[in-house]
C-alpha positions in Angstrom: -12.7 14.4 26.5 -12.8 10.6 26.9 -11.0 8.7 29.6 -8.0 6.4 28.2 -9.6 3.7 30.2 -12.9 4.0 27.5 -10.4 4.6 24.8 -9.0 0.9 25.6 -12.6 0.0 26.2 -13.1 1.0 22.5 -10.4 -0.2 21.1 -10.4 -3.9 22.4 -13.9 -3.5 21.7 -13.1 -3.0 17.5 -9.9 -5.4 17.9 -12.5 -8.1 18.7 -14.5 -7.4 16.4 -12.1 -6.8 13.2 -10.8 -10.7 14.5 -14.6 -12.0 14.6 -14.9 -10.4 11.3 -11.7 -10.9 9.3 -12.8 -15.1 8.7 -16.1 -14.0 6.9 -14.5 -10.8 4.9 -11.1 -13.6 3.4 -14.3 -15.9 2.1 -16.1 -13.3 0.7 -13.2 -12.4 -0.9 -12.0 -15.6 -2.2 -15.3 -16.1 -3.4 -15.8 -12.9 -5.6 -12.2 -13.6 -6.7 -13.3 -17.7 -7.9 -16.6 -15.8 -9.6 -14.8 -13.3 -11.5 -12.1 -15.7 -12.4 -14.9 -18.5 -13.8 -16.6 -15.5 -15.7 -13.6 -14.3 -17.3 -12.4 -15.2 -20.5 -9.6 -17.2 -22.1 -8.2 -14.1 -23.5 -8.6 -12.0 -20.2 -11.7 -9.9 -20.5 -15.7 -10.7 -19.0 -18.4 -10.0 -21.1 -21.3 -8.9 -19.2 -25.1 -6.8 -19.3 -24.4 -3.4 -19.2 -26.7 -1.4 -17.0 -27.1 2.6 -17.0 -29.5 4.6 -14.7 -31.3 7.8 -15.3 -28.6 9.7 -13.1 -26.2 9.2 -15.6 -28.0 10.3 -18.7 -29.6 13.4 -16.2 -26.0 14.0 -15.8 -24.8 14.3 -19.6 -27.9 16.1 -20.3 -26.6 18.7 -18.1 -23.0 18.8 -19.1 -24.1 19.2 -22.9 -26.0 22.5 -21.5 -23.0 23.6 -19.0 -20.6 22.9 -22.1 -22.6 24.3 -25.0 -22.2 21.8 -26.9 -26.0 20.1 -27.0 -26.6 17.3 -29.7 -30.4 17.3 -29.9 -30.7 13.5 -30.9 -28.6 12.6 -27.9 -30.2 14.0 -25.7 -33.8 13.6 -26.6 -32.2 9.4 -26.9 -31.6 10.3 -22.8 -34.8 11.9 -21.9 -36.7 8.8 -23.4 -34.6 6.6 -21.7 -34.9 9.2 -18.3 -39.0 8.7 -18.9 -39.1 5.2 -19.2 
């Protein structure tokens, strides 16, 4: 068991550092909130690249087998995109 007196140790410890800490975390924030807010539309939606890894096509390959329910062309579509 740890003394209370290291306890305190530890918590002042964090304290300080959540304080030193909480300046740089409310401009990070207010600066991915100005970026989102330039990229995004007049009508409320961002338009933007949209990126899929091998994981997730792995992943649907594998549910198609688990559920049965294989489409051939879709999944041979994911393993060329899982070789590539």
């Amino acid at each position: 068991m740890i003394p209370s007196h290291q306890n305190q140790d530890v918590a002042r410890a964090a304290s300080a550092t959540h304080s030193a800490t909480e300046p740089t975390l409310a401009h990070a924030i207010s600066k991915a909130q100005e970026n989102l807010l330039r990229l995004q539309h007049a009508d409320g939606y961002w338009v933007g690249e949209l990126f899929v890894d091998s994981t997730l096509c792995s992943d649907y390959v594998l549910f198609m087998h688990w559920a049965d329910e294989v489409d051939a062309v879709l999944q041979e579509k994911c393993v060329a995109h899982i070789r590539r």
